[in-house]
N, C-alpha and C positions, 0 to 999 in steps of 0.2 A: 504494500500500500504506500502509496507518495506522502511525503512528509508533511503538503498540504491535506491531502484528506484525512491525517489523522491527526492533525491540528484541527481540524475541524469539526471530528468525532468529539475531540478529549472539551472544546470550546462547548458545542453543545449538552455536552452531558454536564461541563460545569455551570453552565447558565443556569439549566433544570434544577439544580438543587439550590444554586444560589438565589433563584427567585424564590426558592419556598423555604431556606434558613437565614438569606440574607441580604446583603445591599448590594446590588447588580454594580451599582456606579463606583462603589467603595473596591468592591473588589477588579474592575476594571482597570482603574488606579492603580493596584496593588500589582498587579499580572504585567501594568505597561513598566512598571519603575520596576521590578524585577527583571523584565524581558533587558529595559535600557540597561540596568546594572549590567548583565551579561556580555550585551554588545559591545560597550565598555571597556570591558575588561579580560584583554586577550587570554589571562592565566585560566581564567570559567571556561572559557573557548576552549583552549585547548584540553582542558580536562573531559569536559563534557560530552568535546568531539572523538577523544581519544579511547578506540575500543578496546586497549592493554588494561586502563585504568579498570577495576573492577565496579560493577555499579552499586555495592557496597560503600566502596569512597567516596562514589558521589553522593550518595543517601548521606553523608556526613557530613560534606562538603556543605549541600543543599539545608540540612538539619541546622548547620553550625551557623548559614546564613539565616535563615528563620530565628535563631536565637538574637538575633541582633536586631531583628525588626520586626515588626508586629504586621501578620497579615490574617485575616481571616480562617477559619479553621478549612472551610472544604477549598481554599487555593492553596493552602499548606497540605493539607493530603493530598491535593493534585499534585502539587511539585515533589515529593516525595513519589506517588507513587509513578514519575516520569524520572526520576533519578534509577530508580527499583526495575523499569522497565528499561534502561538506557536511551528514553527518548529526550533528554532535556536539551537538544540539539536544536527542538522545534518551538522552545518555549516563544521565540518572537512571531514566528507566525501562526501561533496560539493568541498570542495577545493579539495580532492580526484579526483572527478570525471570532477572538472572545468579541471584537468591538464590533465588526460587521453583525453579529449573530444580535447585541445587543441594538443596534442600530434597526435590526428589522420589528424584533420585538418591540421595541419605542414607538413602530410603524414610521420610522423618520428613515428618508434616501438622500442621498451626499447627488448635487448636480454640480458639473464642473461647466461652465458656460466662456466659451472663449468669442470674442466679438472684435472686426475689424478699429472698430474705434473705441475710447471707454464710451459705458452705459452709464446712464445719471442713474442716483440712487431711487428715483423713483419709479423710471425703468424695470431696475432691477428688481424693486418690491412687486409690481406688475406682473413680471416675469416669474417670480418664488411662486405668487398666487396662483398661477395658470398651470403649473408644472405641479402645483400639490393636487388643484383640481385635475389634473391628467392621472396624477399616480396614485389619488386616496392617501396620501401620504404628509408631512409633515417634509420640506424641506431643506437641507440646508444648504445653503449656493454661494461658491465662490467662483469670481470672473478673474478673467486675465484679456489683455489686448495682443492680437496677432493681425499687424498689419497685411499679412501673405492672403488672408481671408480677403482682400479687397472690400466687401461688404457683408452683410448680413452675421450671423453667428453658427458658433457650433454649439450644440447643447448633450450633454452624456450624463445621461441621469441612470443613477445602479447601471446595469450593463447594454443600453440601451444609446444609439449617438442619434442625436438629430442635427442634419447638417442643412441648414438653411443658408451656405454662405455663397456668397459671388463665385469664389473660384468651386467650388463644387459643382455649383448653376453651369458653368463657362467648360469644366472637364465631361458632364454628361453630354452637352450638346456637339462637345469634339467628338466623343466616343457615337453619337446615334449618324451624325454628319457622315465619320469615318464609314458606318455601315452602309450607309444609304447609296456611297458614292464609290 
C-alpha cells in the first residue's frame, strides 16, 4: 500500500475517534507541530527512515518525545502505534491528510483562484459566495495574479479546475481551427 493511502487510512481512523473523545482542531495542531518537528530535524529522519534501527527505539524515541510535550491521548497512541509499526516515515503526510479529512468534515473546500489582473476584494467576496453556492460548501479562497492568463481567471476548487481565462479561450480555438483545416 502507498504511503499516501495509509496516511490516509491511519488520518481517518484518527479523526473517528477524535470526534467522539476529542478536539479535532487541538489535535490537528498537535499532528502538524509534531509532523514540522520531524521535518526539522534531520536526526528523527534519519532514524525513522532507517530500517536497521529497531522499531522498539523508535517507540522510545517517539515515547521520550511525548514526555516533553503534551498531546492528546488517541495522537499519542497513534504515534506510538506508527513507531511499533515502522510507519512514522508518513507522519507529514498524515498530518496532510488529518487536515484534508478534517476540512471535508467542516464541509469547508480550499479554492485556489488565479486571475490575469488583481481582483478587488469585493470581487473576491462575490466570487467565495458563488463557488460555496456551486459546492454546498463553506469556502476558503486564496488569489494570486498571472499575467500569462491574459484575461479572465482560473478557479481549482478541491480537485476540480475551472478555467475561464483568455489564453485557455485562445488555445481551444487553435486546437478546433487546427482540426477543421
Amino acid at each position: 500500500m502507498s504511503t499516501r493511502a495509509s496516511a490516509a487510512r491511519y488520518a481517518r481512523a484518527l479523526l473517528d475517534v477524535v470526534l467522539q473523545e476529542g478536539n479535532p482542531e487541538q489535535v490537528e495542531q498537535e499532528l502538524t507541530a509534531f509532523a514540522d518537528l520531524v521535518a526539522r530535524t534531520p536526526q528523527l529522519q534519519r532514524v525513522f527512515a532507517n530500517p536497521v534501527v529497531a522499531a522498539a527505539a523508535k517507540r522510545g524515541v517517539v515515547e521520550g518525545l511525548l514526555a516533553r510535550v503534551t498531546v492528546s491521548a488517541p495522537l499519542g497512541k497513534l504515534l506510538v502505534l506508527l513507531a511499533e509499526r515502522d510507519r512514522l516515515t508518513i507522519v507529514g503526510e498524515l498530518a496532510a491528510a488529518y487536515h484534508a479529512r478534517l476540512m471535508e468534515h467542516r464541509r469547508v473546500v480550499r479554492a485556489d483562484v488565479t486571475s490575469a489582473a488583481p481582483i478587488s476584494s469585493e470581487r473576491v467576496s462575490q466570487l467565495q459566495q458563488r463557488l460555496a453556492q456551486a459546492t454546498g460548501r463553506q469556502v476558503v479562497m486564496t488569489t494570486r495574479v498571472d499575467p500569462s492568463l491574459i484575461g479572465g481567471m482560473v478557479a481549482r476548487v478541491g480537485g476540480v479546475v475551472y478555467d475561464g481565462s483568455i489564453a485557455a479561450q485562445l488555445e481551444r480555438m487553435k486546437e478546433r481551427l487546427g482540426r477543421s483545416g
